[in-house]
C-alpha positions as CSV (number, residue, x, y, z in Angstrom):
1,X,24.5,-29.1,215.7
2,X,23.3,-32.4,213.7
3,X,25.2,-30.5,210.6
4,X,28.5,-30.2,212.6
5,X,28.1,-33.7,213.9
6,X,27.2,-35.2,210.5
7,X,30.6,-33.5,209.2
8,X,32.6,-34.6,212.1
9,X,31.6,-38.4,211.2
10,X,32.3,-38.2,207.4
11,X,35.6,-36.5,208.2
12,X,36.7,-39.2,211.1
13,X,35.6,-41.9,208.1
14,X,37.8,-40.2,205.2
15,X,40.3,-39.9,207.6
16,X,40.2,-44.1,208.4
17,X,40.0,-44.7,205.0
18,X,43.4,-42.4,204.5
19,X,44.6,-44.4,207.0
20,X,44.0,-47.5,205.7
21,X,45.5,-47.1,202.8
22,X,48.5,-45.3,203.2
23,X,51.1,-45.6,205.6
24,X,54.1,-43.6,207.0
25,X,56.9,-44.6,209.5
26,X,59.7,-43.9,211.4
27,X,62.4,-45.7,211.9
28,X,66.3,-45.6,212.9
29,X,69.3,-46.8,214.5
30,X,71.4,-45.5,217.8
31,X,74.9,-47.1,217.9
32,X,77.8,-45.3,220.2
33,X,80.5,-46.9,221.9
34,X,84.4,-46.6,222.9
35,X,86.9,-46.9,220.3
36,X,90.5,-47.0,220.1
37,X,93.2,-47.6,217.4
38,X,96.7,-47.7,217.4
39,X,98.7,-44.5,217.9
40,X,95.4,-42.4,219.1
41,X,93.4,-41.9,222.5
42,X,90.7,-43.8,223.2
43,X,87.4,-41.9,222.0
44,X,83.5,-42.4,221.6
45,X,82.2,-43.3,218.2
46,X,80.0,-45.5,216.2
47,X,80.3,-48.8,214.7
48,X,77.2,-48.5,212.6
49,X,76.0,-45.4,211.0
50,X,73.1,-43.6,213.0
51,X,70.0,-43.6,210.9
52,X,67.3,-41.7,211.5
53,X,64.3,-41.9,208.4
54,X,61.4,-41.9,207.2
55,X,59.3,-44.0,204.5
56,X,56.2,-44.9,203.4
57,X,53.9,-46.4,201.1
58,X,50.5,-45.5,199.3
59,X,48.3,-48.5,197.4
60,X,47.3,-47.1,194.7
61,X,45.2,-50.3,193.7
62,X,45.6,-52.8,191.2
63,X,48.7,-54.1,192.8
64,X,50.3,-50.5,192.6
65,X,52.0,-48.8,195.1
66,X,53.6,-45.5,195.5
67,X,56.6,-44.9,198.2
68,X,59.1,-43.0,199.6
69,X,62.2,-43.1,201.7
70,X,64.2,-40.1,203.7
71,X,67.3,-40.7,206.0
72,X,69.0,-38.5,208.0
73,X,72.6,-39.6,209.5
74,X,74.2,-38.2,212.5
75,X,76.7,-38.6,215.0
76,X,75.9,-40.4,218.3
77,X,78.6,-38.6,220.5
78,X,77.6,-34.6,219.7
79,X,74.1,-35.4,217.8
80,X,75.6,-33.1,215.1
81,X,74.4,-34.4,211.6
82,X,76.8,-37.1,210.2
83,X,80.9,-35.9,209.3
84,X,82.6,-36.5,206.3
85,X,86.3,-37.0,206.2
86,X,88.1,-33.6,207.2
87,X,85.0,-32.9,209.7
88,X,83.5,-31.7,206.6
89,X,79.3,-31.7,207.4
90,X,77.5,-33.7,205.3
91,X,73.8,-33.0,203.9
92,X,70.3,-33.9,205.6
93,X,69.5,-36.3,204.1
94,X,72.6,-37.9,203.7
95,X,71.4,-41.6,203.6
96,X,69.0,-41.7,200.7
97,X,66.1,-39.1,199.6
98,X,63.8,-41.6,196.8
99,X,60.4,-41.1,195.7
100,X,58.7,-44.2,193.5
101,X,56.5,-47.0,192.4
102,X,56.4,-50.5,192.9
103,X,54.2,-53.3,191.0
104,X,54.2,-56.5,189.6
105,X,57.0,-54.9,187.5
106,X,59.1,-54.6,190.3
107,X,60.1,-51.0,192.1
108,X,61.1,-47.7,190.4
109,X,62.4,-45.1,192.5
110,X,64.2,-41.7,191.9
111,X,66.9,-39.6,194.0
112,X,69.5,-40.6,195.8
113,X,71.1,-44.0,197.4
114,X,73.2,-47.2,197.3
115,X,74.2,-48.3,194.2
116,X,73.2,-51.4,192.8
117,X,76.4,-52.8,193.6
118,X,77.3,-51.4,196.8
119,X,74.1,-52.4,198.2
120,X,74.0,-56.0,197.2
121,X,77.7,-56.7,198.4
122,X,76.9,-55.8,201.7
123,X,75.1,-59.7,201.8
124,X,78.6,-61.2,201.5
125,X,80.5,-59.4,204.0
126,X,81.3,-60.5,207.2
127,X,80.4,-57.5,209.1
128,X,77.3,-56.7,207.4
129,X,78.4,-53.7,205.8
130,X,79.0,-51.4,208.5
131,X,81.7,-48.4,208.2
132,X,83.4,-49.5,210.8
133,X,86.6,-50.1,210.4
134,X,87.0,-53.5,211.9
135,X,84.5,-54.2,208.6
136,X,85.5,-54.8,205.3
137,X,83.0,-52.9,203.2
138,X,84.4,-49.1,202.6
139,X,87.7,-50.2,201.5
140,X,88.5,-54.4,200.9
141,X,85.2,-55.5,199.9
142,X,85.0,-52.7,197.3
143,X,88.7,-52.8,196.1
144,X,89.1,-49.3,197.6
145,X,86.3,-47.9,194.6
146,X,84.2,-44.6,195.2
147,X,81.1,-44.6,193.4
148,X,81.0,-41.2,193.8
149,X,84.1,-39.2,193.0
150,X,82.4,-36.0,192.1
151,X,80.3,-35.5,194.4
152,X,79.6,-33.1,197.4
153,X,83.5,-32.9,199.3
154,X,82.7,-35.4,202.5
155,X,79.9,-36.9,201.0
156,X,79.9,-41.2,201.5
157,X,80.9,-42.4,198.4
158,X,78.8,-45.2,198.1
159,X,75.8,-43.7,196.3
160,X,74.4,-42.2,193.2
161,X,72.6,-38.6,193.5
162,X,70.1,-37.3,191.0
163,X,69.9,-41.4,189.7
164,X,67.0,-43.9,188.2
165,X,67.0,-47.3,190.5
166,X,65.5,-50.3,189.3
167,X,64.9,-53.9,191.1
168,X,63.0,-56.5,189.2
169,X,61.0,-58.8,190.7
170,X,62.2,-62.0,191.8
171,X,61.5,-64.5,190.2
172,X,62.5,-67.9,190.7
173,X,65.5,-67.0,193.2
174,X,66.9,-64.6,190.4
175,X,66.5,-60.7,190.8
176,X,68.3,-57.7,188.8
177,X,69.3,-54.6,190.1
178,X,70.5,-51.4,188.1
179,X,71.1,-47.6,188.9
180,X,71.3,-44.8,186.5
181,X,72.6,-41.7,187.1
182,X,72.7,-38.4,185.4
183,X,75.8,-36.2,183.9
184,X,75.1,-33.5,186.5
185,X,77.9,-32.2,188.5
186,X,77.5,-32.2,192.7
187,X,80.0,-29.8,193.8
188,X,83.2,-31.7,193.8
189,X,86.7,-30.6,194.3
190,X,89.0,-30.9,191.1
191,X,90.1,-34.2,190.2
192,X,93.9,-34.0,188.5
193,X,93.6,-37.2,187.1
194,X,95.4,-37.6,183.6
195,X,95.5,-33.6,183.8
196,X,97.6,-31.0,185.3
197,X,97.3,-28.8,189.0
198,X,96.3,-25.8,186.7
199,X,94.4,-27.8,184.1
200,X,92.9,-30.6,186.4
201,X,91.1,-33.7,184.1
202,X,87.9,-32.7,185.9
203,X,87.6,-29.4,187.2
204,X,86.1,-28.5,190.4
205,X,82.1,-29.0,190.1
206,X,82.7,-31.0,187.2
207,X,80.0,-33.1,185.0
208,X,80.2,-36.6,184.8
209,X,82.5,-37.6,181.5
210,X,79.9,-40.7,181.0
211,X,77.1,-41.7,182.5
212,X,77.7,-43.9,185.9
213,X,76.0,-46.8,186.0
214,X,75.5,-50.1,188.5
215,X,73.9,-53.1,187.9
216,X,73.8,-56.2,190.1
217,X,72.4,-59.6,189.6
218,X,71.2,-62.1,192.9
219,X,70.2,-65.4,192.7
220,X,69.5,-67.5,195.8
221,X,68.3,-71.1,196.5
222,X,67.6,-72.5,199.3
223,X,71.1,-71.8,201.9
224,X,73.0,-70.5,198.8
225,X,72.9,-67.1,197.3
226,X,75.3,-65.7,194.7
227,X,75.9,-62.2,192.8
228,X,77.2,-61.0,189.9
229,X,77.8,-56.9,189.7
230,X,79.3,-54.4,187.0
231,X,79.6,-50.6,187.9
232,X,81.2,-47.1,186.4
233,X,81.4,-44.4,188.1
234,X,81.3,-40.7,186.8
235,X,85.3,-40.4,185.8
236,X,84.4,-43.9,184.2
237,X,86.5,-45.8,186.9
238,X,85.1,-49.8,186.4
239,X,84.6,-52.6,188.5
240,X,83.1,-55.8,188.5
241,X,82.5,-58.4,191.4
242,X,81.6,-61.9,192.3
243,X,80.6,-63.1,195.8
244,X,78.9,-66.0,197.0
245,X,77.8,-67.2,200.4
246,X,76.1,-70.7,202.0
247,X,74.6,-71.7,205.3
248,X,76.7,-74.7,206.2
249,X,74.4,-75.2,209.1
250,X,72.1,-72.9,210.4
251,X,74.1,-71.2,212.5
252,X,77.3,-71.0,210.4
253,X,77.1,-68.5,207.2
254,X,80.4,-69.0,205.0
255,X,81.0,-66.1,202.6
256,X,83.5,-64.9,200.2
257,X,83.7,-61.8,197.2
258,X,86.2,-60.9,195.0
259,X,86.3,-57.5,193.4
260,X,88.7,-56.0,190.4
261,X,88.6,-52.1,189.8
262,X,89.9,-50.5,186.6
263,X,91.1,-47.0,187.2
264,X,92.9,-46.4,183.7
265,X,90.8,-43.8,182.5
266,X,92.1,-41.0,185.0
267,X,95.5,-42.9,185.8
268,X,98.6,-43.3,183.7
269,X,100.4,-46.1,185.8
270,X,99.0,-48.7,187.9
271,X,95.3,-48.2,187.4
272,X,94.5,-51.7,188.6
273,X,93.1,-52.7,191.9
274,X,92.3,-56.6,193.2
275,X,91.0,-57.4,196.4
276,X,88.8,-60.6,198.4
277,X,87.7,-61.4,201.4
278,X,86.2,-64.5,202.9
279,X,84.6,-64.4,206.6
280,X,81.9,-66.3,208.4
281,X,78.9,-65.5,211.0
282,X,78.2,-68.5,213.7
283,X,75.2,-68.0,215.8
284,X,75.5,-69.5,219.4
285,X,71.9,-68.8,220.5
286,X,72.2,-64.6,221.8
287,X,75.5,-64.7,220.1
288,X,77.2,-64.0,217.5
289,X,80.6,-64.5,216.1
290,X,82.0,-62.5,213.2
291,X,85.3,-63.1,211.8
292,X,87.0,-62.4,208.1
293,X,90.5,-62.0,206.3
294,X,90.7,-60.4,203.5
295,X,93.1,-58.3,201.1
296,X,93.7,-55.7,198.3
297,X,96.2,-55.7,195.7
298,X,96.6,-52.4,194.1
299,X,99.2,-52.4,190.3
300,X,102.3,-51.9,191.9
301,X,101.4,-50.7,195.5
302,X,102.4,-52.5,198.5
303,X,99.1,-55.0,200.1
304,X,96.5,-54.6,202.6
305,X,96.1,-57.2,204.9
306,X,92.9,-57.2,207.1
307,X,92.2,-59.4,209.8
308,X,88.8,-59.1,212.1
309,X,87.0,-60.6,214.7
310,X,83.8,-59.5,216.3
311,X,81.2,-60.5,218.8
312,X,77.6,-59.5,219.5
313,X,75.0,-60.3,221.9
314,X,71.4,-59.8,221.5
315,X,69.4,-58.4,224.5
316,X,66.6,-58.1,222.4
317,X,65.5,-58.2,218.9
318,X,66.3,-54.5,218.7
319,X,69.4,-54.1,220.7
320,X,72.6,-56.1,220.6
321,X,76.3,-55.3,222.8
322,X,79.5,-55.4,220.4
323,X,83.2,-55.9,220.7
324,X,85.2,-55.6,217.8
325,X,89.3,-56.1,217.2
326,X,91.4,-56.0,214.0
327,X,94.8,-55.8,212.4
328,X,95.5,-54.0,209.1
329,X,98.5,-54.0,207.5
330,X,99.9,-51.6,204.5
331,X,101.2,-49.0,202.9
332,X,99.7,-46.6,206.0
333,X,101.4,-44.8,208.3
334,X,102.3,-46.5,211.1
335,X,102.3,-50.0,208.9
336,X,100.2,-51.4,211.4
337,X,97.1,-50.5,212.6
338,X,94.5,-52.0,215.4
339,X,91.4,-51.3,216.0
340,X,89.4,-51.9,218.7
341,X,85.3,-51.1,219.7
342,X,83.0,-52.1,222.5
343,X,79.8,-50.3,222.3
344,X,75.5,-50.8,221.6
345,X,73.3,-50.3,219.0
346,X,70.1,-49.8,219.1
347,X,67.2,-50.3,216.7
348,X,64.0,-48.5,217.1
């Protein structure tokens, strides 16, 4: 009996010491509301995308630490996992899968997520990045680029599978941030391109021409912060970007981005796309204001125009009520469209 009790204890004290030095949690977001936009019935959607993940870290000691991240996305109003365009059903893990180290080099981590790029950006837009699309972010903010073009059909196309992400440490405001990704093909549908229906530039499940690649530079200082970012994508579509943003007061956040994509490599006319948007955040103690204008300017395509304003109000630190209204004006069909979204999200 002293044995088993003796074995009992050690255990209970490996098992703290486990404990103490690694940890693992859970973590996600819940965000459903109504939506309706021109020329279609009202319906429940999302603003945000529905997160649910898991990460966690190990010290390692000497200042090392090894980590991982897994998110799941789905949708709020049938809890099926998240749709693609075409209702298509994307994968688990949808949001990132990355396993890595981090140090007083910085952090290392391998798999799949944001690029550089599209991850930084999100700072300088006025809606924080979300799909929605009273925001800016899936089409102005990013000049209408995909980092992903041969990827899984429905998959977001704002991250790199089977990549290498770096992010240096910061060090005196200033902080680089790069993604490398493999030649390997990811299922996608055929890209014509430069080709033909019958002999398509990139075939269906096609590898990558070149190498895509993302790098983003940050520096902030005090209520300023600025970035710099360069990326190629695997059909060696380019684009660079500029954005800047400054706390006028503290509760007034001015931003603005300009973006310029390069498309020449799998288009023979008009392979040029230029877009900005400025918009600005003002804090009235629960609430929030959001508001932007932005546009694109493809080579000889007609504009986009996008106006948005949004409001949220915080009922906690974790859950916040949202209204949402825009224009958008192009070469769509009908011309113009509006957008409206009242709805909740939750953080847990």
């Amino acid at each position: 009996m002293k044995k088993s009790l003796l074995a009992l204890a050690l255990l209970g004290s490996f098992a703290g010491v486990a404990q103490a030095q690694s940890a693992v949690q859970i973590y996600g977001t819940v965000d459903a509301g109504f939506i309706k936009r021109t020329d279609q019935s009202m319906a429940i959607g999302k603003r945000a995308n529905n997160t649910l993940g898991f990460k966690g870290t190990e010290d390692l000691g000497n200042g090392l630490k090894a980590l991982f991240q897994l998110e799941i996305r789905y949708e709020p109003d049938t809890g099926t996992i998240e749709q693609g365009a075409g209702g298509i059903q994307r994968p688990l893990f949808q949001g990132q899968s990355r396993v890595g180290l981090q140090g007083g080099f910085g952090m290392v981590r391998i798999g799949r997520g944001l690029t550089a790029f599209q991850e930084t950006s999100t700072q300088f837009e006025p809606f924080h990045g979300v799909p929605s699309p009273a925001g800016f972010q899936t089409d102005l903010t990013v000049a209408g680029y995909t980092s992903d073009p041969l990827g899984l059909v429905g998959n977001s196309t704002n991250r790199f599978s089977n990549a290498l992400f770096y992010n240096s440490p910061d060090i005196g405001g200033f902080q680089i941030n790069t993604t490398v990704a493999t030649k390997e093909g990811n299922q996608s549908a055929k890209i014509i391109g430069r080709g033909t229906d019958t002999a398509p530039q990139y075939a269906a499940g096609a590898n990558a021409s070149a190498n895509p690649y993302s790098v983003s530079a940050t520096y902030k200082n005090g209520p300023v912060a600025m970035m710099l970012a360069a990326e190629r994508n695997a059909v060696e579509s380019e684009l660079w970007s500029i954005a800047g943003s400054v706390m006028a007061t503290p509760a007034l956040k001015l931003m603005a981005s300009y973006t310029a994509q390069d498309q020449e490599h799998t288009r023979l006319v008009n392979p040029e796309t230029d877009s900005w948007v400025v918009g600005a955040n003002y804090t009235m103690g629960a609430g929030k204001v959001l508001i932007g204008y932005g546009r694109k300017t493809p080579d000889g395509v007609a504009k986009t125009k996008q106006f948005s304003i949004g409001y949220e109000y915080s009922l906690s630190k974790r859950t916040y009520l949202y209204f949402d209204a825009s224009n958008k004006k192009g070469p769509t069909v009908p011309s113009s469209i509006k957008h409206y979204a009242v709805g909740v999200n939750h953080a847990f």
